[in-house]
C-alpha positions, 0 to 999 in steps of 0.5 A, a space after each residue: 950807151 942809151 944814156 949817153 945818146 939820151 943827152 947828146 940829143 935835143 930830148 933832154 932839153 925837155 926832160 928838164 922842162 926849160 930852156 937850156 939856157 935857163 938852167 944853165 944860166 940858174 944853175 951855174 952863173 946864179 948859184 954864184 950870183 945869189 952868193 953875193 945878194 947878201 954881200 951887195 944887200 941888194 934891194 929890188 923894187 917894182 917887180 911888178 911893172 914888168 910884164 910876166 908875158 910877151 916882148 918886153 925890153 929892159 932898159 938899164 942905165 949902164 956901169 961898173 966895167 965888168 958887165 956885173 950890174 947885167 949879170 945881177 939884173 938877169 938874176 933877179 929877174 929869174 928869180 923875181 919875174 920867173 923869165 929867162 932874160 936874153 941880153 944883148 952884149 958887146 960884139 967882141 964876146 960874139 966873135 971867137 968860138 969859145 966866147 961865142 959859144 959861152 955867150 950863146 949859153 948864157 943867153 947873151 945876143 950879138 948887138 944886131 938889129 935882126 937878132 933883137 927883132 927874132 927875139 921879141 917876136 918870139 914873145 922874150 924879154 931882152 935886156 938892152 944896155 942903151 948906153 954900151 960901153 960909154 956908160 959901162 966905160 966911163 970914168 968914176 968921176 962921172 959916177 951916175 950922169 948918164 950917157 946919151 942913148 942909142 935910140 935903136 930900142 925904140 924902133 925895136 918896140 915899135 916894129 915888135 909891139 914890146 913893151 919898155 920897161 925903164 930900169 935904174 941900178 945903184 951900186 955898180 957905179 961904186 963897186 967898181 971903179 974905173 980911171 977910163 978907158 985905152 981908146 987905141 985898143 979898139 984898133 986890135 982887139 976890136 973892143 975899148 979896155 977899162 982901167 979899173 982900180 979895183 977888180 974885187 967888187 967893194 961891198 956897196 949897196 946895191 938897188 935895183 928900180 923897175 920903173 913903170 912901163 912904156 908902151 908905143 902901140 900908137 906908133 906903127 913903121 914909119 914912125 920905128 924910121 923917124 929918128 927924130 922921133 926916136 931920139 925924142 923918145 929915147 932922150 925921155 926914157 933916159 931922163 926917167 931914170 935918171 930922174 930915179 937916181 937922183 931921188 935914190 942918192 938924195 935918199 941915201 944922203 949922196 949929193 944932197 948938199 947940191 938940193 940944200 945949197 
């Protein structure tokens, strides 16, 4: 009885000496996801950009359909930055209990302004996809053309002092590909539906790019409510990373013949 009471209350939790969701996220979903590191032969660059302490948002380019470059990005940034990432996710897996639940465990948040705001004030690093699902969505055929971003993480920034970090992946756009998507969808289930050929990731290299930070310590409230200077900062950051992109696929050979002529 003793035992049992010991786990149903908050001590255990500092028994263990993390977070909860730390050692679930690492202890069940990364078990699985450092089984297929190998199988992606993923790659990691400038680890070292990303601060080790205080707010910082992660801001990926975003693609694949099934969410896998989140769930890889959040694993190598446990193993390599030593942080437990809070990522910010589609409404939809915040709605019904057992979604919202599983989310919450897994350190997902809702897409609500507040709630990124708490987080970075509480010192955490956030994940935040400014594309959503026009980049995760879209179809292989415009495989790593960025969608415009949301400008909101900028102002998340600035109100919270956090630190961006841009961030480029390559390879989910070809482990996955997608036909597009079923518009109508939204309608009932509150959430567009990928068409995707494949559900089976195919074995594609994988790499992940840390880019060099951005911090707008110079920019106070009245600046996180200018959307023309949001949109601005935001169009930069984005073409930071695409211009990443283009220098990995002209490495790897891919579209090289548009810089050859």
């Amino acid at each position: 009885m003793a035992q049992r009471r010991f786990f149903q209350s908050p001590d255990w939790r500092e028994f263990l000496g993390k977070d909860f969701e730390y050692v679930f996220f690492r202890g069940i979903t990364h078990a699985f996801l450092d089984s297929i590191r190998s199988y992606t032969d993923l790659q990691v660059e400038g680890e070292e950009n990303v601060p080790r302490h205080g707010p910082v948002i992660l801001v990926p380019n975003h693609s694949g359909v099934l969410g896998w470059d989140a769930m890889v990005l959040q694993n190598e940034v446990l193993k390599k930055i030593k942080r437990m990432p809070r990522t910010m996710s589609h409404n939809y897996w915040h709605q019904d209990g057992f979604f919202k639940k599983a989310s919450a465990r897994l350190a997902y948040i809702p897409q609500d302004f507040k709630v990124a705001i708490r987080v970075l004030r509480k010192r955490k690093l956030l994940i935040l996809f400014p594309e959503a699902e026009s980049g995760n969505f879209k179809s292989s055929i415009e495989m790593y053309r960025l969608k415009p971003f949301n400008p909101g993480f900028v102002s998340l920034a600035v109100m919270t002092g956090a630190t961006i970090v841009p961030v480029s992946i390559l390879g989910a756009e070809e482990t996955h590909l997608n036909l597009g998507t079923l518009d109508w969808t939204e309608k009932y289930v509150g959430a567009k539906i990928p068409l995707p050929v494949n559900l089976i990731p195919l074995p594609v290299q994988w790499k992940i790019c840390f880019l060099k930070p951005v911090t707008l310590n110079g920019f106070g409230r009245k600046d996180a409510k200018n959307i023309r200077f949001l949109e601005e900062a935001a169009e930069i950051i984005r073409m930071k990373i695409q211009h990443r992109i283009n220098q990995e696929l002209v490495n790897r050979g891919i579209f090289k013949f548009t810089l050859d002529g």
